[in-house]
Every structure is written in C-alpha cells, then in structure tokens.
N, C-alpha and C positions, 0 to 999 in steps of 0.2 A: 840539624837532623835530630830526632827524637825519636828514643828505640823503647819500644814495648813487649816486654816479654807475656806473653798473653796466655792464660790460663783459661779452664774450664770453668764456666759459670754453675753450669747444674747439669749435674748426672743421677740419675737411677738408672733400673735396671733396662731401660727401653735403648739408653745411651749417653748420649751428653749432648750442652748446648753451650755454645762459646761465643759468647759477645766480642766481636774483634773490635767496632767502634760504637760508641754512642752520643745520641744529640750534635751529629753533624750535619752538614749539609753536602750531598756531591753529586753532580751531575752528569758521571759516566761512569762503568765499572768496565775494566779490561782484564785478560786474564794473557799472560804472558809465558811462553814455556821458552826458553833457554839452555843451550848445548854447554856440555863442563867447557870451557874455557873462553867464551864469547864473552864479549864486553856489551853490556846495551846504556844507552845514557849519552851522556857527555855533553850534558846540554844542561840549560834551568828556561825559567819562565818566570814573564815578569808579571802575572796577575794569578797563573794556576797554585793552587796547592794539593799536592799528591800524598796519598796514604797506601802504604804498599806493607804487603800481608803474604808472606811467604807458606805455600801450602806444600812444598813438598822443594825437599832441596839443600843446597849449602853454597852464600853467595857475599860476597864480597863488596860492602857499598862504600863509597867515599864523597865526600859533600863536603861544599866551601861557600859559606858567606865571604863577601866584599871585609874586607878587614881583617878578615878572622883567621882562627889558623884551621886546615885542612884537617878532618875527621874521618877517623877509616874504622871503619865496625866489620866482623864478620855477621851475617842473620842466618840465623838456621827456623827451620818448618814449626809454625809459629809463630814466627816472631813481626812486630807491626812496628812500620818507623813512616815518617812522615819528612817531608819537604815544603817548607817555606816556599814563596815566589820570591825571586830574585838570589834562589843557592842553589847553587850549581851542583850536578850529581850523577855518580854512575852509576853500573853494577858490571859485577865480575861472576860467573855463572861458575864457583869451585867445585861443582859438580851439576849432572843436569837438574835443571831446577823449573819449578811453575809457582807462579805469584799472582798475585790480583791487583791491579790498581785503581784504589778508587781516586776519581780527580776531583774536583771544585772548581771548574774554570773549565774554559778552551781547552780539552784535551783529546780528545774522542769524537769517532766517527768523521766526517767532514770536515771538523773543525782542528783535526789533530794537530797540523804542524800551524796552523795559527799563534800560536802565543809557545813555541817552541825554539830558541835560541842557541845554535850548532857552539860552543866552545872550538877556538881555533889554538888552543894553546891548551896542552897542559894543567888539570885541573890544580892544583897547586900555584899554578898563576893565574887565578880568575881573579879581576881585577874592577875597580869602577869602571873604566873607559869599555869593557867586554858587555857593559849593558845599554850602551848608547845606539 
C-alpha cells in the first residue's frame, strides 16, 4: 500500500485544482459511501490495481502482501493510496465516509467480482496458498 497525502495543484481566486493522479491508466472509476463503523474489502486481486481517493471521511485501511508484514494506516479527506494485485485489503469506515476508486483491471460494472478474491481468514494471515 502507498499512501499519498495530496495537495492542491493550483489556486486563484476562481478556486483550486488538485491533481489526485497522473500518467495512469484505469479503466473504471467508482464512488463509494460508507456508514462509521462498516468494514468494506477483505478481499485482493490477482491482475487489478486500485487507487482509492478519500473525498470526505476518516477510515481505517490495512493491506498485506504474501510475505510481508501487515500494514494499517488511518486516511483522512485527501488522502490517495493505492493497492498492488495480489495484496490483500480493507477498509474500516471511522466515521461516515465517501471515496473514489479508480481500478486498472476487472473491477467495475459487469465485470466487478471477476478478478475479486473473498479472504477466508483473517487479514494478518493472508498467505501464498489464499491465491491458488
């Protein structure tokens, strides 16, 4: 997981304008609202990568590559993190919250739960054998 604290590109007096990503590529954008205490996630994907952009909120995300040790960030309104394919990831909604995610892969519309992998354990135990 890679967390972005994202700032305002350009402001006058009209307003501002904030570049959240550039020179990528993605092929769905979803907007997501979430109740304070709801879990969403608990799942990864083995070809998608997700770019999630918090617009209004305070949420709790935790992500685990195969190997590696478990990661737990809090993201508040602003803030942009990102998910590999094949790490595993949640979110924790610490108040009500709405986000955007843009995908790269199988993730949206018709295609959603195609390349979507349910975790049956415990993110902390996400394991090689949970990708077979």
């Amino acid at each position: 997981m890679k967390l972005q604290r994202i700032k305002v590109s350009y402001e006058d007096e009209r307003g501002s304008i904030t570049d959240i990503l550039d020179s990528i590529d993605f092929n769905g954008a979803t907007i997501i609202k979430s109740r304070k205490g709801c879990i969403r996630g608990n799942h990864f994907h083995k070809k998608t990568i997700q770019y999630i952009y918090v617009l209004k909120g305070k949420m709790k995300s935790q992500s685990k590559k195969i190997d590696e040790d478990l990661i737990e960030i809090i993201l508040e309104t602003g803030d942009l993190i990102s998910h590999e394919s094949l790490e595993a990831h949640n979110f924790e909604a610490l108040e009500d919250s709405t986000f955007i995610v843009l995908s790269s892969g199988l993730r949206t519309g018709k295609d959603y739960e195609k390349d979507t992998y349910r975790l049956n354990t415990p993110i902390e135990k996400f394991i090689a054998e949970d990708i077979t």
